[in-house]
Backbone bond lengths (Angstrom), bond angles and torsions (degrees), N, CA, C in turn:
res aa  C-N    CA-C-N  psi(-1)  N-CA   C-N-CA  omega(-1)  CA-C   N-CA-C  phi
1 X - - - 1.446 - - 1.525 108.49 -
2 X 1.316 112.50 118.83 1.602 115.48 149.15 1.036 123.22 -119.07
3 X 1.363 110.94 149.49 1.644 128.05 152.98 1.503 120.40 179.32
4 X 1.340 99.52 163.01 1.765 114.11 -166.65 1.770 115.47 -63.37
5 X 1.229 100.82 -59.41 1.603 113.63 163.56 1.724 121.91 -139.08
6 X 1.359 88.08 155.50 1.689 102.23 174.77 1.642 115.48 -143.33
7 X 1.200 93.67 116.64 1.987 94.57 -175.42 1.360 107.57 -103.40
8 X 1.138 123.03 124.03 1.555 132.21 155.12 1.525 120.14 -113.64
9 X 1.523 144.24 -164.81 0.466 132.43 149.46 1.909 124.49 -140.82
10 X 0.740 108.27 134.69 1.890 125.18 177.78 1.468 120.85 -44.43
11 X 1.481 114.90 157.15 1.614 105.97 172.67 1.565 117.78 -84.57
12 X 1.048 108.02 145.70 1.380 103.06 172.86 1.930 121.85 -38.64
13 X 1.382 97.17 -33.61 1.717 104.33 -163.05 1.546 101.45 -73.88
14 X 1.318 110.27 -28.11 1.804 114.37 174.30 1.797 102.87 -73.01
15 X 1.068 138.55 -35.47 1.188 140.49 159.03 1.258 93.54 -41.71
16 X 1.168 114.93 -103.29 1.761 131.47 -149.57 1.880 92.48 -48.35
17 X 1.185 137.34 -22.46 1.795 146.41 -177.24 1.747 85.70 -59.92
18 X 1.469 112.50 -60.53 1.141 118.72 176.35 1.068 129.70 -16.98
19 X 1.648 107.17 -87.96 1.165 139.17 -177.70 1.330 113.66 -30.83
20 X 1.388 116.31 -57.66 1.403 156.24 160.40 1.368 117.23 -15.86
21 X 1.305 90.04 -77.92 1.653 111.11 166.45 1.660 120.98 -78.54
22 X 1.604 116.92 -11.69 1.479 100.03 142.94 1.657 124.63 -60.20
23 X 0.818 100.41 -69.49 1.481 121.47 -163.04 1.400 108.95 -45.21
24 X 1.819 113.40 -18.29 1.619 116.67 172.02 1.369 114.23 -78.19
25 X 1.646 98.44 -20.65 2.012 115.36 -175.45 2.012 94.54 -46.18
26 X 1.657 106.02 149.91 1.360 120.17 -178.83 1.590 106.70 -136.78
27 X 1.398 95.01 -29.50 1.729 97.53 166.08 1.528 113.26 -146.88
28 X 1.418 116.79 163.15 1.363 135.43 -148.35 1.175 111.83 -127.69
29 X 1.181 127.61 148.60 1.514 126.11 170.50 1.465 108.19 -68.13
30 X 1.109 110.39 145.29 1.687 104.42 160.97 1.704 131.23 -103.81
31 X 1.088 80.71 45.04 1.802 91.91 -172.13 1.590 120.83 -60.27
32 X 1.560 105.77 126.90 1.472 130.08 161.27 1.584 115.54 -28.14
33 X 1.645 99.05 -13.68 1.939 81.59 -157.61 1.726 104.14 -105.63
34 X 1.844 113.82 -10.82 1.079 124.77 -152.38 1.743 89.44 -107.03
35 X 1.484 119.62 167.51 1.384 108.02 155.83 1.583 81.47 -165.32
36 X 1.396 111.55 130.48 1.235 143.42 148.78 1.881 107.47 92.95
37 X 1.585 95.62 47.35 1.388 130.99 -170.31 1.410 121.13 -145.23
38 X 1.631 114.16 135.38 0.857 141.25 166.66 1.603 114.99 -78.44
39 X 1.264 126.23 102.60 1.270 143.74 168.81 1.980 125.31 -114.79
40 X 1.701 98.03 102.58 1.366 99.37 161.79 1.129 136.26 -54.15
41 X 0.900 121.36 135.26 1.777 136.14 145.61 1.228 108.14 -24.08
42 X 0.869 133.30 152.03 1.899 135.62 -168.65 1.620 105.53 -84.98
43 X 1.040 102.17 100.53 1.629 112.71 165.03 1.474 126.41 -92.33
44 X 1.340 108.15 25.76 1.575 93.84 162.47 1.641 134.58 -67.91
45 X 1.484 98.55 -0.95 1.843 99.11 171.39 1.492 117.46 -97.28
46 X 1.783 105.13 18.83 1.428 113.48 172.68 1.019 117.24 -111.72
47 X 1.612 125.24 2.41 0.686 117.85 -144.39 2.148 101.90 -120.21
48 X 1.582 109.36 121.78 1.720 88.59 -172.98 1.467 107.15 -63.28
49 X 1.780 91.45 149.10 1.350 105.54 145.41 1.488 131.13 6.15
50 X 1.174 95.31 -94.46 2.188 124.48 173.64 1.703 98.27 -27.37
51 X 1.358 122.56 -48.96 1.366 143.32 -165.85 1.532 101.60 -77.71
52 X 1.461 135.12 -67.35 1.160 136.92 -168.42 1.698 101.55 -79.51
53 X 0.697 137.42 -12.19 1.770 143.00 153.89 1.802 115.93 -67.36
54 X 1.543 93.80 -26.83 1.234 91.80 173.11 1.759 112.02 -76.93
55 X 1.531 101.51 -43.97 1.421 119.93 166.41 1.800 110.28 -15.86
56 X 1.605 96.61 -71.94 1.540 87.09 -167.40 1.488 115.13 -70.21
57 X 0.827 114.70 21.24 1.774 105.12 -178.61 1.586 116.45 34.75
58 X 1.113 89.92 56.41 1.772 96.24 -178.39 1.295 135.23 74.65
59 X 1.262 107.45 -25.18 1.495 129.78 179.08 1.395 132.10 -78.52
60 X 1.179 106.36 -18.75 1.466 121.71 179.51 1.344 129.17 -132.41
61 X 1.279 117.99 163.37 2.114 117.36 163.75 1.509 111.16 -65.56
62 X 1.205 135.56 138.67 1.032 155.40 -160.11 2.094 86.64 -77.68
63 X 1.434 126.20 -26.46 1.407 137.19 -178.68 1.443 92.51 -72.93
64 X 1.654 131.50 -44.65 1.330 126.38 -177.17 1.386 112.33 -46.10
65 X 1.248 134.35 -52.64 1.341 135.46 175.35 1.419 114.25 -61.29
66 X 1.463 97.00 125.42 1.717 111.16 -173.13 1.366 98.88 -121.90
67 X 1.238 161.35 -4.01 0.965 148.28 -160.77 1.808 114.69 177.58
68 X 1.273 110.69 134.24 1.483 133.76 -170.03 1.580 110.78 -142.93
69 X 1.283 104.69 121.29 1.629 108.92 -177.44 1.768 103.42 -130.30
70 X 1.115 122.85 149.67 1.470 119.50 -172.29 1.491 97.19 -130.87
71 X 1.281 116.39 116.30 1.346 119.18 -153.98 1.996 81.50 -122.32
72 X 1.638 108.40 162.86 1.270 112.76 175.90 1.022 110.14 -155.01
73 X 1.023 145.94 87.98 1.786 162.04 -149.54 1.631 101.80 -73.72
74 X 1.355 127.65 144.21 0.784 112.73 169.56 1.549 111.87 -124.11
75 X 1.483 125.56 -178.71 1.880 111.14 -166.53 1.076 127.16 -19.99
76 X 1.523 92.86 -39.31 1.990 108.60 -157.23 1.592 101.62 -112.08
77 X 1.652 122.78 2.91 1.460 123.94 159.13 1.567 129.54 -26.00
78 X 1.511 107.39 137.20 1.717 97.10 -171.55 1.820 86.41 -160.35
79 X 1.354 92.47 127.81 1.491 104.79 162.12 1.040 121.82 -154.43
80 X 1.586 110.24 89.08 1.646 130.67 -148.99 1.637 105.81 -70.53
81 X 1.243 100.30 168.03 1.991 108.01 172.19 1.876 105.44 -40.24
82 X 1.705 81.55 132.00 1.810 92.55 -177.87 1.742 88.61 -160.65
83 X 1.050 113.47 157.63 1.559 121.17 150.44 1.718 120.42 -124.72
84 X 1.231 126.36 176.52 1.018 124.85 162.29 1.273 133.92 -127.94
85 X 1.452 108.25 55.54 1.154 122.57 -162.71 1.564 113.49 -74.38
86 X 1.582 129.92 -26.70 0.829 146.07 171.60 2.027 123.65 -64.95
87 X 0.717 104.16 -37.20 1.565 131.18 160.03 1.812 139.60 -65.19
88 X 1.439 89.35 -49.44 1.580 107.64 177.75 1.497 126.79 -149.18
89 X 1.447 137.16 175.85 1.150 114.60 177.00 1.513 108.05 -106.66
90 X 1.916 121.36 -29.72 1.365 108.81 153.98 1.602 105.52 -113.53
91 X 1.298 100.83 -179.28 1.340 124.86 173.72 1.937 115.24 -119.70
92 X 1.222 101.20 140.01 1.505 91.63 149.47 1.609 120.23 -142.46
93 X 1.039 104.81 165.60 1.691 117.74 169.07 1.458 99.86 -128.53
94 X 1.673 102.91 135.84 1.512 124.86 174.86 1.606 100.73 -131.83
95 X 1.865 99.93 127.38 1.097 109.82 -177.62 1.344 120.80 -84.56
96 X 1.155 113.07 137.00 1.568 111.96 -171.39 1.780 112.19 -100.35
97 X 1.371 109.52 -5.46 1.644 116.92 173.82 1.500 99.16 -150.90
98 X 1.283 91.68 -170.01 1.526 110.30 -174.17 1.864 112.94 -104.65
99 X 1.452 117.61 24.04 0.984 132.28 175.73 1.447 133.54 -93.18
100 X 1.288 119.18 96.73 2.014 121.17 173.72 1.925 99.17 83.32
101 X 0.978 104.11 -133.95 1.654 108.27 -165.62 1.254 104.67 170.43
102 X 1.634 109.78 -155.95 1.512 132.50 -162.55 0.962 100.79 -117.39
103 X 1.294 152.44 140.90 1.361 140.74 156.15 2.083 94.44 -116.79
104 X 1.718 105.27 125.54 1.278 112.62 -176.71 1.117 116.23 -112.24
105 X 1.563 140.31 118.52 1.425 133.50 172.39 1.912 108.61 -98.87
106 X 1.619 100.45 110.50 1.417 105.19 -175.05 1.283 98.13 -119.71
107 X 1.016 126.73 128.62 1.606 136.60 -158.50 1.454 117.05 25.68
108 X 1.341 122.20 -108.15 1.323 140.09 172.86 1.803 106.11 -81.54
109 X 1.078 123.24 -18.92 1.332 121.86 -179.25 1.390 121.92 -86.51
110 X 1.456 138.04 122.57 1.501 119.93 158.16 1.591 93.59 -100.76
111 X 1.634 93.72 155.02 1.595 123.07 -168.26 1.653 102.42 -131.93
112 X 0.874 109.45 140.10 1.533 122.21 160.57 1.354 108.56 -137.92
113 X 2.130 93.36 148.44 1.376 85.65 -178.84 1.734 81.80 -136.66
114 X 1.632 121.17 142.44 1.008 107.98 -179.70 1.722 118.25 -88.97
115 X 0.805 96.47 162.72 2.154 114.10 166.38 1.479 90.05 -43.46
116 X 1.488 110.36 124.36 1.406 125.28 116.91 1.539 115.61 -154.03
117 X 1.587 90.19 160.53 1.771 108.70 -152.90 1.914 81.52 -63.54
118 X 1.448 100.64 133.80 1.296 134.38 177.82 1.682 124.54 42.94
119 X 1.106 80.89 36.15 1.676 106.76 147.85 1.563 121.11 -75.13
120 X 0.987 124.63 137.30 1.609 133.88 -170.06 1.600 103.37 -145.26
121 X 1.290 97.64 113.55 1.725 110.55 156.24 1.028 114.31 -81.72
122 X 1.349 135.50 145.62 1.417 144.75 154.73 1.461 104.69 -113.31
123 X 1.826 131.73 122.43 1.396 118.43 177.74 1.766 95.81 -131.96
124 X 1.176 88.05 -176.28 1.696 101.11 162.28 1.396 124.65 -74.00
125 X 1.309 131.21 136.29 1.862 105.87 -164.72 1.371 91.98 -80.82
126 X 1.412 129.14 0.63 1.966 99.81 171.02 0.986 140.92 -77.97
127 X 1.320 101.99 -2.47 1.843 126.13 -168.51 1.595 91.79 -89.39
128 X 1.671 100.93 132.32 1.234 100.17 173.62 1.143 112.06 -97.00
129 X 1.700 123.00 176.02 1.452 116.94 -151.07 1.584 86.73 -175.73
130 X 1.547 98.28 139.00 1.181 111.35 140.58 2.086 144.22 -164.35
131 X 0.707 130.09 -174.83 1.374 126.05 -142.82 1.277 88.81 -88.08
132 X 1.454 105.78 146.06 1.710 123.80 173.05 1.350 111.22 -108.90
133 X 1.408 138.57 115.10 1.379 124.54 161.16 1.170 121.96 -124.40
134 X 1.227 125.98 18.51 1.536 126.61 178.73 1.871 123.32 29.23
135 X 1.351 97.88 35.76 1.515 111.74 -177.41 1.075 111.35 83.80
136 X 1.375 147.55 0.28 1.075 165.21 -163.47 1.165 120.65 -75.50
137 X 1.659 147.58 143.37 1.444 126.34 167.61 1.740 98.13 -87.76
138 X 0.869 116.29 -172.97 1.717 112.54 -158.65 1.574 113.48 172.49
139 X 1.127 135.05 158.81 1.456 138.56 -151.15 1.337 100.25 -168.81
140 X 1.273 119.62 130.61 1.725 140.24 -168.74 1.499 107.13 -164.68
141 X 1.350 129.90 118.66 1.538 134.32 142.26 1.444 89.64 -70.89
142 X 1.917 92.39 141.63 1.208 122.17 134.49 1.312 134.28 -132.37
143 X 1.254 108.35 -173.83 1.641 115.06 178.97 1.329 130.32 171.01
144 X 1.675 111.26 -172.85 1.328 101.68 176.82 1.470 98.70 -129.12
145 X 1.635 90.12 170.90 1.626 117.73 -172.33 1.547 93.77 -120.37
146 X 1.694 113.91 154.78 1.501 111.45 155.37 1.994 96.97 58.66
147 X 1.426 113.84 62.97 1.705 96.30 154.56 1.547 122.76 -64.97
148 X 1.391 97.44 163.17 1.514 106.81 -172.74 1.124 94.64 -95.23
């Protein structure tokens, strides 16, 4: 199977599972790529079944998903163009509000797709991408599908 993107969208109750399970988070990644963001530790082994099935948007084994991070931007949040091509073969981001978007540069094309609560991208991890928040605080899982 290929392709660039695939949008579906999630149940509300995996949202609010989210939320949930942020707010239990006690420590954070400290990643180089984020600044003025809250980024989990990979919780995809918290995550049920029912929930990581939702993950693949149809397309995949619920085993394809290796990784889930619940990131939460805050006013001054920034997580500039990156891909993850090195890591996985897709990516997704699932929106957790109705705040900013994706902005995607895939060859000659930029794409945006905006925030809404349980919206889920599925892309290719080579496409670079990055987070929109218009000053905004803001909340997005991501991850990958298919590790390398």
């Amino acid at each position: 199977m290929k392709f660039r993107f695939h949008q579906t969208i999630v149940s509300n109750d995996f949202v609010d599972f989210l939320f949930k399970l942020f707010n239990k988070q006690k420590t954070f990644n400290n990643s180089n790529k984020t600044k003025n963001c809250y980024l989990t530790l990979n919780l995809i082994n918290e995550i049920p079944l029912k929930f990581q099935l939702e993950l693949t948007g149809g397309l995949f084994k619920a085993s394809d998903v290796h990784h889930l991070h619940v990131l939460k931007f805050t006013k001054k949040g920034i997580l500039d163009f990156h891909d993850h091509s090195k890591f996985e073969r897709y990516s997704y981001v699932l929106y957790m509000d109705d705040v900013g978007g994706t902005s995607f540069q895939d060859n000659n094309d930029n794409l945006f797709f905006k925030s809404r609560k349980g919206k889920l991208i599925i892309f290719d991890s080579a496409i670079s991408h990055k987070a929109i928040t218009y000053n905004r605080m803001r909340y997005t899982a991501a991850g990958g599908i298919i590790k390398k």
